[in-house]
C-alpha positions as CSV (number, residue, x, y, z in Angstrom):
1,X,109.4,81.2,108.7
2,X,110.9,83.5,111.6
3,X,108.3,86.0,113.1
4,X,108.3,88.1,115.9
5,X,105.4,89.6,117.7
6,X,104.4,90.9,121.5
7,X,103.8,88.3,123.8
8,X,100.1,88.1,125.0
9,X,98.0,86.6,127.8
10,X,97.8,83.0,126.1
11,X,101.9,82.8,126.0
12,X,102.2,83.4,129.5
13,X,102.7,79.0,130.1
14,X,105.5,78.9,127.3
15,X,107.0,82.1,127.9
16,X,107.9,80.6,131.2
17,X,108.5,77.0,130.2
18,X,111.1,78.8,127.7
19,X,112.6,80.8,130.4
20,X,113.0,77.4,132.8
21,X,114.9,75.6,129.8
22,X,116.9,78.0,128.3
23,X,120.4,77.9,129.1
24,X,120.8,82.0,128.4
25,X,117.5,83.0,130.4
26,X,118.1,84.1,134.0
27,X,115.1,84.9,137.1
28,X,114.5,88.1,135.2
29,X,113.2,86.8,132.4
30,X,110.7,85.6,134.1
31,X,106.8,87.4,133.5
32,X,106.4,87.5,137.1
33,X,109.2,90.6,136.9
34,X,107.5,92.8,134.2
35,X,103.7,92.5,136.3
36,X,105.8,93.4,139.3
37,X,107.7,96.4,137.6
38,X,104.2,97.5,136.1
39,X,102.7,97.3,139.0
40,X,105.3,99.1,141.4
41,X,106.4,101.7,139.1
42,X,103.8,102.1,136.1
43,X,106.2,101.6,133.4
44,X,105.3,99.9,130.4
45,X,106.9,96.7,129.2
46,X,107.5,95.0,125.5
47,X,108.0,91.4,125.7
48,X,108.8,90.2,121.9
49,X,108.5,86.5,120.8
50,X,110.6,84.6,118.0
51,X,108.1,82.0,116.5
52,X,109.3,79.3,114.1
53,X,106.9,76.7,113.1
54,X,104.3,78.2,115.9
55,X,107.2,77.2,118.5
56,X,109.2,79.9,120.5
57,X,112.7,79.9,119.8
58,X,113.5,82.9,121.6
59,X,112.4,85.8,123.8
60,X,113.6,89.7,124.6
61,X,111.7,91.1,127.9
62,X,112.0,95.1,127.6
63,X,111.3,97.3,130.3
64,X,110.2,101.0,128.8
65,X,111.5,103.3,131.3
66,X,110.6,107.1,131.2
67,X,113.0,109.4,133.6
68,X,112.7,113.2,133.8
69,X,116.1,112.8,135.2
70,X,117.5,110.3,132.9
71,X,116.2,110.0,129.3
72,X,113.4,107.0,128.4
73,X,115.0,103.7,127.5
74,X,114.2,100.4,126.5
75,X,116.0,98.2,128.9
76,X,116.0,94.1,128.9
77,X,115.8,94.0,132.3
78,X,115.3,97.0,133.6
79,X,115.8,97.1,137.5
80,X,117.4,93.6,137.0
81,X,121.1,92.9,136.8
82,X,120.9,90.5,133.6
83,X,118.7,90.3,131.0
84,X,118.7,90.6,127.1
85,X,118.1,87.9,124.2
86,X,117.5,84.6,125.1
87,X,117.6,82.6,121.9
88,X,117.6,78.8,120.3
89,X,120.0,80.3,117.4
90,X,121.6,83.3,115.8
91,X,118.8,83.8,113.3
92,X,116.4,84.1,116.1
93,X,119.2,86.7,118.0
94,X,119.4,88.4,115.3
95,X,115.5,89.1,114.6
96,X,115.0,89.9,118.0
97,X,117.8,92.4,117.9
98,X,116.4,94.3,114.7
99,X,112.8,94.2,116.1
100,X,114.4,96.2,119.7
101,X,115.9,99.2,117.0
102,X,112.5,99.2,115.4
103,X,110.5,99.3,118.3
104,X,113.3,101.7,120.0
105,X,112.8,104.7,116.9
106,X,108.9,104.1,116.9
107,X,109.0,104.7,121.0
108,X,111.3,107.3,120.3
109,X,113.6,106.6,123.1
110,X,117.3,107.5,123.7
111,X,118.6,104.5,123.7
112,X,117.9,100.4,124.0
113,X,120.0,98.4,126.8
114,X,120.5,95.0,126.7
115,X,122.0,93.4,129.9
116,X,124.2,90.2,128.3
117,X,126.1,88.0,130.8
118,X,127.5,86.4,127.9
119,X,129.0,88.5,124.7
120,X,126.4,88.4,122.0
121,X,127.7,89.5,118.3
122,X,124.9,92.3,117.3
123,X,125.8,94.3,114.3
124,X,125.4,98.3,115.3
125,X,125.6,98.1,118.6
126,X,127.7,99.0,121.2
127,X,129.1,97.1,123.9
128,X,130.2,98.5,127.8
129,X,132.5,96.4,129.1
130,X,134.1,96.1,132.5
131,X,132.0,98.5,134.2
132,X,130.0,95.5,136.2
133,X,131.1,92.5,136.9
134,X,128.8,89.1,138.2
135,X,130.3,86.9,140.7
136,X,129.0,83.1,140.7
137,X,130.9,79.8,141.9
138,X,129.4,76.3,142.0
139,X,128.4,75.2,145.8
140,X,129.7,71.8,146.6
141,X,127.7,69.5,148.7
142,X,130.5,69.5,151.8
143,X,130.4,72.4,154.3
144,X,133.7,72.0,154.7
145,X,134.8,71.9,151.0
146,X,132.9,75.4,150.6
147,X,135.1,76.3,153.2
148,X,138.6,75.5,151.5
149,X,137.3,76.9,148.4
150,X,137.2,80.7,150.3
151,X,140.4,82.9,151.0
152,X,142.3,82.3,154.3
153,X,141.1,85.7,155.7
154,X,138.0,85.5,154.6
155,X,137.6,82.1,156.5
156,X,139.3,83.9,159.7
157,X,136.1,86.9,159.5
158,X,133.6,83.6,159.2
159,X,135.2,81.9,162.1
160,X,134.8,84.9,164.2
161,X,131.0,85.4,162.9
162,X,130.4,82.4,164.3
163,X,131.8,83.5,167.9
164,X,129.6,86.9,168.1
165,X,126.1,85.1,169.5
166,X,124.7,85.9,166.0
167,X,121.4,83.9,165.6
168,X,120.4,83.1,161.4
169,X,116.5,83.5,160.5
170,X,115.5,82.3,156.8
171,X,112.1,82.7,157.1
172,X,111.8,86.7,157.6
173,X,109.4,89.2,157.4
174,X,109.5,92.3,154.5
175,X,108.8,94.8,157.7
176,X,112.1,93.4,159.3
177,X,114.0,93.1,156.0
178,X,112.6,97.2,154.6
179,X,113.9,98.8,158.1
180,X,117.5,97.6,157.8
181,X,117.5,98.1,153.5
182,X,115.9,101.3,153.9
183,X,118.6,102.7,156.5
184,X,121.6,100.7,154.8
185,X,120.9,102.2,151.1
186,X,120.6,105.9,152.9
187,X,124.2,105.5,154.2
188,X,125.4,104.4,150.9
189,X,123.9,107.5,149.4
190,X,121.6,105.0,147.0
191,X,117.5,105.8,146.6
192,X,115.7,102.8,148.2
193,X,113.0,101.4,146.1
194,X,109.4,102.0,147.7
195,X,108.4,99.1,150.4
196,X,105.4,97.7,147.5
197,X,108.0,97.4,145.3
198,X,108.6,94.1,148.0
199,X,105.5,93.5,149.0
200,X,104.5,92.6,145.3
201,X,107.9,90.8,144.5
202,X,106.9,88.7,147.7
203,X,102.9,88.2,146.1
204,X,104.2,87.6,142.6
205,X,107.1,85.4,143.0
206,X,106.5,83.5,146.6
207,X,107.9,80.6,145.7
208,X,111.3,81.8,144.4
209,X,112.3,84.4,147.3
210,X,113.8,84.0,150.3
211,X,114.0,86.4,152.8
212,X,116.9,85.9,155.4
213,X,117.7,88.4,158.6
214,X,120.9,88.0,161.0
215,X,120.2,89.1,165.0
216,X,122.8,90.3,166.8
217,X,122.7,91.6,170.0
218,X,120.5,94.5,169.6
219,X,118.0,92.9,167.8
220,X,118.0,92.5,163.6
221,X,121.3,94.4,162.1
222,X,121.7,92.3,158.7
223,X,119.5,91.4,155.9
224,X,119.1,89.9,152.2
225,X,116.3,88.9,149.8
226,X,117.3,85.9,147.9
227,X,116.3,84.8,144.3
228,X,115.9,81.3,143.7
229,X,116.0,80.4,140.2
230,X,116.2,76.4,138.9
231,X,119.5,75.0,140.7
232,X,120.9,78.5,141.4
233,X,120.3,81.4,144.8
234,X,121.7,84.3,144.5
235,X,121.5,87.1,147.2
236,X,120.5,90.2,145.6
237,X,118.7,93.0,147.9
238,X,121.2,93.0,150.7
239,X,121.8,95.5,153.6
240,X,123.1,96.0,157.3
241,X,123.0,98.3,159.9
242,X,126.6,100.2,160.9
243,X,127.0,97.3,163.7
244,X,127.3,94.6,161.4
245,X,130.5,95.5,160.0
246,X,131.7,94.8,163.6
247,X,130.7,91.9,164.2
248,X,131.4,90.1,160.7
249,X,127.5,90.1,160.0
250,X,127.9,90.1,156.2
251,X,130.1,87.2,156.6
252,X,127.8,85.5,158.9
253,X,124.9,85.9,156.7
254,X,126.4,84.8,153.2
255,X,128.0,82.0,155.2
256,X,124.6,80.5,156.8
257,X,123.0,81.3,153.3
258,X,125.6,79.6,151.4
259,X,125.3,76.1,153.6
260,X,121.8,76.2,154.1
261,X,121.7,76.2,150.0
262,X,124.3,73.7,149.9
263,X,122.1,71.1,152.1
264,X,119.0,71.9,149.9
265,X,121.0,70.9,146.6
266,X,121.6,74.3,144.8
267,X,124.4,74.0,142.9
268,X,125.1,77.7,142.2
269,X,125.8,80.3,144.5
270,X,125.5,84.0,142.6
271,X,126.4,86.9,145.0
272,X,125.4,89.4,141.9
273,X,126.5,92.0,140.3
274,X,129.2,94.4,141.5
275,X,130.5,97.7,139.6
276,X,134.4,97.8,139.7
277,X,136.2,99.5,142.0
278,X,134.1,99.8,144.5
279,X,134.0,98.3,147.8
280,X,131.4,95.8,147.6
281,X,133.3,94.3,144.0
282,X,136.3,93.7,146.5
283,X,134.1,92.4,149.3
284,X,133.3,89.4,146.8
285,X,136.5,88.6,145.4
286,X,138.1,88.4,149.2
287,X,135.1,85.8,149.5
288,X,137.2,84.0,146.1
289,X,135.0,84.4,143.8
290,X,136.0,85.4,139.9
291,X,134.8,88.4,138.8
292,X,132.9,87.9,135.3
293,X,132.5,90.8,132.9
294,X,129.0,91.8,132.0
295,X,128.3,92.7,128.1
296,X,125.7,95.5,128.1
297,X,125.3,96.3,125.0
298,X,123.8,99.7,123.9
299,X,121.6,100.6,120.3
300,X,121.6,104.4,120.5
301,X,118.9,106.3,118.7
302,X,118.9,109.9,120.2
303,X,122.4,109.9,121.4
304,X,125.9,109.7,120.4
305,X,127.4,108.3,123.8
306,X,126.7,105.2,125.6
307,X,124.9,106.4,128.9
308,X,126.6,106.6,132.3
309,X,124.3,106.3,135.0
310,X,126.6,105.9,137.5
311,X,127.0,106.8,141.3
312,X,130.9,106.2,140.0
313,X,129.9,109.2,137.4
314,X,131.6,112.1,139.0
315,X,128.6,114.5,137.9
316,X,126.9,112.2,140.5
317,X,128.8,112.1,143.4
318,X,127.8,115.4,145.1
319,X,124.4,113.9,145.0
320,X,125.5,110.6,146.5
321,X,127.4,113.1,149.8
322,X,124.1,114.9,149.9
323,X,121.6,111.5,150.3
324,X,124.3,110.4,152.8
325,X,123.2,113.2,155.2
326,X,119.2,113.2,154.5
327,X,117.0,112.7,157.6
328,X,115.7,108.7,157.0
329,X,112.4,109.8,157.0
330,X,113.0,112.5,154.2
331,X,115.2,109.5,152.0
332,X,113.0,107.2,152.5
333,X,109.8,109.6,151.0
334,X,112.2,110.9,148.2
335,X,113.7,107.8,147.2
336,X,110.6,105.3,145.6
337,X,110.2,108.7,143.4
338,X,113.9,108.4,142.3
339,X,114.4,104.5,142.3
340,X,111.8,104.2,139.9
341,X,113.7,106.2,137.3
342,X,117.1,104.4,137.6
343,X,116.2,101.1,135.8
């Protein structure tokens, strides 16, 4: 018989052990994510088990997020860039699926999000296609076969990286890493999570972050906190100060990561997700790597469209000009408040 229930204290071991051996389950299925996100932002969380035969055959974390600004969702991962069902079998899918609309009316939210890197076949729900994309690529063991694998031009920026007197630290502080994100996200017009958020990612999850910070000249200018997850990195908080760009810092620090992961045995390297059309989507694909569409898929309750929280969204972009020109003091006190209600 097929049950599922909430997840408790005693299920914390074989929540995780599911998580390490599933092939569908990424680092943000992990239950070191949800006591992080309760933690920094006070949101609830739902994390459902499918039980067969008192053995868990699948798993659906779900994020409850409540935004003045943006409706209340339940999102699976919310703040994460995958999530969703994580499953043995279909049956298990599908139980899982019909437990999230339940759940979803009785919480009365607007909508529930799923965050598939895979397409999943759920019956009533609706899918957003090509609006992110993920970018992965398996690291071979070579420097120099890592090398061929990216685009002439590409290897021409490295090359010069290499020239600027740029010194590579993978053993960095939050302090260091939080002045560069903070000023880099302000310049993009993006809120900036508060500085706990990393402090307790850091406490929580020690063992499977990395933070790495390229010097230049000046002093720090680049800067990325790395997920480690089984035989896969992937670079996810990333920022750099306006100097970087000139002296191929980017290049220089997904370069040093990408070898130093490559020695160690990774075997994936995941530069994240990107939305398309934008800068940072064709900044990965000049590095060769293959854009692969991400299924989101929507259950809408008190809603009739899928939602479009977007910086994209042109009922956004005034917003986005506006954060561009706040004082970085003022950004950096408005923007935990905000962060906390994107998801």
């Amino acid at each position: 018989m097929l049950t599922v229930r909430e997840a408790t204290a005693a299920d914390e071991s074989d929540w995780d052990r599911f998580v390490s051996a599933s092939p569908t389950a990424t680092f943000f299925h992990r239950l070191g994510w949800r006591r992080v996100i309760a933690r920094s932002y006070r949101h609830q969380s739902h994390y459902r088990l499918a039980i067969r035969d008192d053995r868990i055959v699948g798993i659906l974390p779900l994020i409850h997020v409540k935004s003045r600004l943006f409706g209340h969702a339940l999102i699976s991962t919310g703040f994460g860039a995958y999530g969703g069902i994580a499953a043995t079998d279909n049956d298990a899918v599908e139980a899982l699926a019909v437990d999230a609309e339940r759940l979803g009316r009785e919480l009365s939210v607007d909508y529930v999000e799923l965050r598939h890197q895979l397409p999943v076949a759920l019956r009533g729900w609706r899918t957003k296609d090509h609006v992110y994309a993920t970018f992965r690529r398996e690291l071979q063991s070579d420097e120099s076969a890592n090398m061929k694998l990216i685009p002439a031009k590409t290897r021409n920026r490295i090359r010069r990286s290499l020239k600027n007197n740029l010194r590579f630290e993978s053993r960095a502080d939050i302090n260091t890493f939080y002045s560069i994100y903070a000023k880099s996200l302000r310049n993009l017009g993006t809120p900036v999570p508060p500085k706990h958020f990393f402090l307790r990612l850091r406490d929580e999850l020690t063992e499977l972050l990395e933070i790495s910070v390229v010097h230049g000249p000046t002093g720090p200018i680049a800067t990325t906190i790395s997920f480690v997850f089984r035989d896969q990195i992937a670079p996810y908080y990333t920022g750099a100060l306006p100097i970087a760009r000139s002296l191929h810092a980017y290049d220089f620090l997904y370069w040093q990561i990408m070898c130093d992961a490559a020695g160690r045995g990774f075997r994936i390297f995941d530069l994240g997700r990107s939305k398309y059309n934008t800068g940072a989507f064709d900044y990965k694909v000049y590095w060769g790597f293959k854009p692969e569409p991400l299924h989101y898929q929507y259950f809408l309750i008190r809603g009739s469209e899928i939602p479009n929280i977007n910086p994209l969204n042109p009922k956004f972009r005034l917003f986005v000009s506006a954060w561009k020109q706040l004082p970085l003091s003022v950004a950096n006190c408005l923007g935990p408040y905000l962060a906390r209600q994107l998801g």
